[in-house]
N, C-alpha and C positions, 0 to 999 in steps of 0.2 A: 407601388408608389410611383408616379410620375414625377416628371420633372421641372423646376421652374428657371427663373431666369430674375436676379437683381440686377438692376441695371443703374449702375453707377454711374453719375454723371461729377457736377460739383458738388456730391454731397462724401467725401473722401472718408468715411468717419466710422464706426459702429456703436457704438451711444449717442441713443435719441434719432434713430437712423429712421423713420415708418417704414419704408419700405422695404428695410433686412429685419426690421419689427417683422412685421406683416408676412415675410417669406419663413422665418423662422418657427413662425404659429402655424405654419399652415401644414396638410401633411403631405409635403412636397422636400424631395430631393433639392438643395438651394444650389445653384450656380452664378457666383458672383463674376459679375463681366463690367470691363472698362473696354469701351470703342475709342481710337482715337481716330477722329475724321474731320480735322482742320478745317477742309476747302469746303465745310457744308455749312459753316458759318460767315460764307464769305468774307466783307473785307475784315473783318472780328473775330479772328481764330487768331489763338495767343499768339502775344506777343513774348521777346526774348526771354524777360527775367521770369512773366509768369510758367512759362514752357522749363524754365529751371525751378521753379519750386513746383509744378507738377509732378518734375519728374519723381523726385523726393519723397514725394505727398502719398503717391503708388506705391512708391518704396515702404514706406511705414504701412501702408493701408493693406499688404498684402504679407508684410509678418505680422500687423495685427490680426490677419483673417487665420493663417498658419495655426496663433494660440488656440484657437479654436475649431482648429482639424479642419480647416477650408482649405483654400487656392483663393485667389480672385486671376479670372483670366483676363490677358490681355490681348487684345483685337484690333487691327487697323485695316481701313479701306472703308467702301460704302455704308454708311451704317443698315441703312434699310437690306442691304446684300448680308451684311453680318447676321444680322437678326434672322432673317429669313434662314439662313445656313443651317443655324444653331437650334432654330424651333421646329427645322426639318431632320438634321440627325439628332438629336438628342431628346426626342417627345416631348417635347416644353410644353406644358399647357396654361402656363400661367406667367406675365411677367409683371414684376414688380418695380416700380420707379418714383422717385421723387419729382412734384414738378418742376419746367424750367420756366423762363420770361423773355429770354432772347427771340426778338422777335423771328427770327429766319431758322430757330433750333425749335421753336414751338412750330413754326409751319414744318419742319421737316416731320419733327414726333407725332405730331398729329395726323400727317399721312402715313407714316408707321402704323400707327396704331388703329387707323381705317383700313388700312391694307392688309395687316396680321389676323392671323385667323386663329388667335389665342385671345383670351383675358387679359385686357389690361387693367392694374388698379394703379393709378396713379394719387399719391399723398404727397402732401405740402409738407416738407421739411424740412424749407431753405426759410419760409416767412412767419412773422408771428399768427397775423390773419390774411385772408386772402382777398383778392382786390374785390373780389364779386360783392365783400362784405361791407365793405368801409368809402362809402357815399354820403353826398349831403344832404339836407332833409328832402331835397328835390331830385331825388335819387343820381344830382354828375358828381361827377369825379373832380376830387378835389385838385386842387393846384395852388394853395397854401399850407405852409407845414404844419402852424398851430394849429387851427381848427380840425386838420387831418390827425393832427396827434391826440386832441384831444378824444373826438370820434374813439378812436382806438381804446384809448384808457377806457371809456363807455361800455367797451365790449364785453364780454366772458372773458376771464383771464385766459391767456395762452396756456395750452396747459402746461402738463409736469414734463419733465425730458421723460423718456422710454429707455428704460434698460437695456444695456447690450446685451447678446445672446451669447450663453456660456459653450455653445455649441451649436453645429448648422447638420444637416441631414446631407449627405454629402452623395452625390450620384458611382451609381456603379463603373462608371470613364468618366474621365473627364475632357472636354474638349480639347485641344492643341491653343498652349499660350506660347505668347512671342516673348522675348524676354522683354524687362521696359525697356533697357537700355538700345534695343532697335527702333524705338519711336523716336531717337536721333531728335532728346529733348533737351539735352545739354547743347551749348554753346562748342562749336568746333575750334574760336578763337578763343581761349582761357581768360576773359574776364571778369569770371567771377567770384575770384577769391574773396573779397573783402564783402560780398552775399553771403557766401558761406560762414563768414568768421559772425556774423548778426544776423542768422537768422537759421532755427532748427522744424523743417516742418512737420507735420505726422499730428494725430489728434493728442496723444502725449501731450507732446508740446504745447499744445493752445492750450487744454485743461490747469495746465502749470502755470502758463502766461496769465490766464482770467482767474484764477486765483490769488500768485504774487498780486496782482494788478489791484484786486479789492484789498487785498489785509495791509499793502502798501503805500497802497496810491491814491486809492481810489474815493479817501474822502478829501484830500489836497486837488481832486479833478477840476474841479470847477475854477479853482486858481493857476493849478500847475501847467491846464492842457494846452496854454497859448504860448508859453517860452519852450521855443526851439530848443535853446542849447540845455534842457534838463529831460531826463525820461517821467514825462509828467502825463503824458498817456497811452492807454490799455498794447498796441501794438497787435491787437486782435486782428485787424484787416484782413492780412493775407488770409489767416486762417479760415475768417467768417469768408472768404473769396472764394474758397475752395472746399466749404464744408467740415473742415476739419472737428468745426466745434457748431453746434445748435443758437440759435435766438432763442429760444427756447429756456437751455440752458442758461445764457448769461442772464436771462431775465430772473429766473426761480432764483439764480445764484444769489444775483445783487441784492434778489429781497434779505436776503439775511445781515444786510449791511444798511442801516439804517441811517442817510448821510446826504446831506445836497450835493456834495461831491457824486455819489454815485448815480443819486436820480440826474445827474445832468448825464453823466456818464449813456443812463440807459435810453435815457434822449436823444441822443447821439445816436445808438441803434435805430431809434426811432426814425430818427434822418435816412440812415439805410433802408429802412420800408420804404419811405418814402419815395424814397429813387425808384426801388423796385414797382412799387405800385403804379409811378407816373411811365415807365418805362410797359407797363403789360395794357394800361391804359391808353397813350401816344405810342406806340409803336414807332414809328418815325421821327422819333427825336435823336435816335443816332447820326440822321445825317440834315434833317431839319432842325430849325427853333420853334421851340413851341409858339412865340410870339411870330406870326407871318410877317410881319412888317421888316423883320432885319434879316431876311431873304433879300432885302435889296440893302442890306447897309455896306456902303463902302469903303471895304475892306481893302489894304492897301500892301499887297504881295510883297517880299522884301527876302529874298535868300541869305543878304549878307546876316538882316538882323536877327531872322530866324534862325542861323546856324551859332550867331553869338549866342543869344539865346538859352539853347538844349545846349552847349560847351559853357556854360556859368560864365561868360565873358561880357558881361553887361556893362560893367565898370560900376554899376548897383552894389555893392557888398552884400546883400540881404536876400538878393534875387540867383546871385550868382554863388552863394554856401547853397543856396536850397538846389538848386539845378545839378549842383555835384554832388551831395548827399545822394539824390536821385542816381546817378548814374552808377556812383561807388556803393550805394547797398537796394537799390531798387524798394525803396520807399524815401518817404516825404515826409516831413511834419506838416500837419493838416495845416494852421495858419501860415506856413509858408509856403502851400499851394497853393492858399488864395493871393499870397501875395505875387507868386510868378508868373499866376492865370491875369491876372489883371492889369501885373504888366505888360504881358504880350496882346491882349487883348485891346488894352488903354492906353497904354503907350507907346505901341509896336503896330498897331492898328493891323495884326495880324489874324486873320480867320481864328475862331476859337477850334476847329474842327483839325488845324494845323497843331494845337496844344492840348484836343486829345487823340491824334496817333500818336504822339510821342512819348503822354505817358502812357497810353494802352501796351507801347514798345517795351516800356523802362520799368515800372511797377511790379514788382511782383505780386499787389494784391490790387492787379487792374482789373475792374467790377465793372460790365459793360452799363449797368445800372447807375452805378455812383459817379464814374468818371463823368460820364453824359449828363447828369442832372446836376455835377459840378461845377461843371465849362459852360453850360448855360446859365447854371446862375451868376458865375462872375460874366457873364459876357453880358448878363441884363437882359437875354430872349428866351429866359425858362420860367419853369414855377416857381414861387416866392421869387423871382430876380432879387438880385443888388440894383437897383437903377442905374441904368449904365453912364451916369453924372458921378458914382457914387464911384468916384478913381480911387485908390490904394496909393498912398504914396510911401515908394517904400524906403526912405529917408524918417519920417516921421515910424514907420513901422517898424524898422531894427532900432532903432534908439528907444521906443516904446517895450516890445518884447525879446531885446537880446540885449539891452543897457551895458552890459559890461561887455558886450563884444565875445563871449564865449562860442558863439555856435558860427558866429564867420573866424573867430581865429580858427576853431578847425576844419571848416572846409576852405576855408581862404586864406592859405598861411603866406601867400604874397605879401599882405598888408598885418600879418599877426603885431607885430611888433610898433603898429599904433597905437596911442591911448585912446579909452574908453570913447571920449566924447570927440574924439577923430575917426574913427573907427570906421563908420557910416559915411561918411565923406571925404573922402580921402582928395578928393580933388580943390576941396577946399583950406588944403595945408600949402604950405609955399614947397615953392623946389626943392630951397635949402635942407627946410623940415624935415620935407620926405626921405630926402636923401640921408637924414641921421637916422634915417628908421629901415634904410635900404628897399624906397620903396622908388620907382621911378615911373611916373605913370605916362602911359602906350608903350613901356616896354618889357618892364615886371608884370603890371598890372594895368589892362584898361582906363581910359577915363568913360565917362558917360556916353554912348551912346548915341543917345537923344537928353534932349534939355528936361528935365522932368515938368516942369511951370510950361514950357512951349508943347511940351508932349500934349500934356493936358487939356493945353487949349484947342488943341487939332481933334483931340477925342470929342470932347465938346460939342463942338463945331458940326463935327460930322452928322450926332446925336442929335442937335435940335435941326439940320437940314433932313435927316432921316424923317422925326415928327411933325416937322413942315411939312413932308409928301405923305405924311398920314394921315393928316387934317383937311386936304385937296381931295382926299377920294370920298366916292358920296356915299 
């Protein structure tokens, strides 16, 4: 009986796995291996927080393999050297993998796997379908969500998840694993207690998460998923980031939950194809816009504001809980990324490329997919854009979706102790006022930044002299 090789990447998980599916059927010895080799994803190899919930993620994914009389080994250094190592002492005749979409991990895998003089099978089970499949009747590639979504729905349902394997055929040696804690993926400065205290990862967990999430939440989604200050949605992210849990899964799940809450919900997912598909489609949208034209828009470099910014110092209330959120548990509430993307972008007239290193830094469930087709849509140069006229203002924004002030009193206890409909403007109370509220603004707390009416009109501005020099070229 020879040997093979799973080759773990972002799929951390053993239910609904195809490719520890696929190793487990076959009649081969299984050798579960994680490579870590950062510098081969160049400038896109994790960042802080995600590098802490990996490390985690191994940690559960290799007492999950344990219940089931495995190992998963752990490997660092070249990948293509690893590989080769492993399929020379060990007879590997066969390696099994999930696909990826990064664009610089798919060029490295794919010289692997030209280069190996083993079988590869590679299976999709990170997407629901694959991009080869979902075109429009003129066979390109889409670059709006609805018609892309709808397409999809069109298709063969996704199928069923795949059972995990109660057992794996296990090799007569096993290779030499590193322990994880020498992948030196925890933070060397301790800040991340308050990650820790919100967030548990392992597939455990996500299966626990996407379940509370429907029997809870998940027909109030459609209403609860826009107010920050309430747990109104799923918190799958990191998970779906790292494999922990299937599309698959949450799809067959949700069916059993019959509720416009939950179909918006798996719409949502649906947005995450999406990213992924425009991402395996444009390749180069990690560091281009898909729109060519705002390659030249000018963008207006600024350290002071940028560093206000990523420190929640905006003197915004709305901009400035979501950027500390971020930092203190490494996730975001989704409308209040759009709201801090669009400020930096629209009012800061800062690179959007600038707002996604930061959260690819900070996020724990940073998805080179999502983040990318995020920051361009609020920037206005992606698929579906927002039209970059189409400013956030986020005065009207926390007073809309935080009315009572809940989710800035607690990431901005400077100003807690304002009322409700002060809350959001704090610069618009008098001294006196402030000071019966102990709030003293540029010295407790920031005033404004930028003018948000003056900000806007320089966004503006810029935009229709950018489409001016669009309409000049022939």
């Amino acid at each position: 009986m020879s040997n093979c090789l799973v080759w773990f990447h972002n799929d951390l998980r053993l239910f609904d796995n195809p490719a520890l599916s696929l190793a487990s059927k076959s009649d081969k010895k299984v050798i579960p291996v994680f490579i870590w080799s950062p510098g081969e994803a160049n400038d896109w190899h994790l960042g802080g927080a995600a590098k802490w919930w990996l490390n985690y993620s191994l940690e559960a994914l290799s007492l999950d393999l344990r219940k089931i009389g495995s190992e998963l080994i752990i490997k660092k250094g070249e990948t293509e050297n690893v590989i080769s190592e492993l399929v020379e002492k060990y007879e590997i005749t066969e390696i099994f993998m999930n696909r990826r979409f990064e664009p610089k991990i798919v060029e490295r895998d794919n010289k692997i796997i030209k280069n190996i003089n083993v079988e590869v099978t590679v299976s999709n089970g990170n997407l629901l379908f694959n991009p080869e499949d979902i075109k429009t009747g003129q066979g390109k590639n889409y670059t709006v969500f609805t018609p892309f979504w709808k397409n999809c729905k069109l298709q063969k349902e996704p199928r069923t998840p795949l059972k995990k394997p109660t057992k794996l055929n296990t090799p007569e040696s096993w290779p030499m694993s590193l322990p994880i804690k020498d992948l030196n993926l925890l933070p060397k400065i301790k800040w991340d207690s308050n990650i820790k205290r919100t967030w548990k990862p392992g597939e455990k967990s996500a299966k626990k998460t996407l379940k509370k999430f429907l029997v809870n939440n998940g027909s109030n989604y459609g209403k609860n998923r826009n107010i920050p200050g309430i747990k109104g949605t799923s918190r799958l992210s990191p998970h779906l980031r790292f494999g922990e849990i299937s599309p698959h899964l949450i799809w067959h799940e949700s069916k059993k939950y019959h509720n416009k809450g939950v179909e918006h919900f798996v719409r949502e997912v649906g947005w995450r194809e999406f990213s992924y598909h425009l991402l395996n489609n444009f390749p180069f949208l990690t560091n281009k816009p898909l729109r060519p034209e705002f390659e030249n828009f000018p963008w207006s470099p600024n350290k002071k504001y940028l560093e206000s910014w990523k420190k929640g110092m905006t003197g915004y209330p709305i901009v400035d809980a979501g950027m500390r959120e971020l930092w203190s548990t490494g996730w975001m509430h989704n409308r209040v990324r759009m709201i801090v993307a669009s400020f930096l972008v629209k009012h800061l007239l800062l690179d959007w490329k600038e707002g996604a290193d930061w959260f690819w830094d900070t996020l724990v469930d940073a998805d080179l997919a999502s983040n990318t087709s995020g920051w361009q849509w609020t920037a206005g140069c992606g698929a579906d854009a927002a039209p970059y006229f189409r400013v956030f203002n986020p005065i009207l924004q926390g007073k809309r979706f935080d009315s009572n002030g809940d989710y800035v009193r607690k990431w901005v206890p400077e100003i807690s102790k304002l009322p409700n409909e002060k809350i959001h403007t704090p610069w618009e109370v008098s001294k006196d006022e402030l000071h019966k509220y102990d709030v003293v603004l540029g010295k407790t707390y920031p005033g404004p930044i930028v003018d948000h009416v003056e900000a806007r009109n320089i966004a503006l501005e810029a935009f229709d002299k950018l489409m001016a020099e669009k309409r000049k070229v022939p």
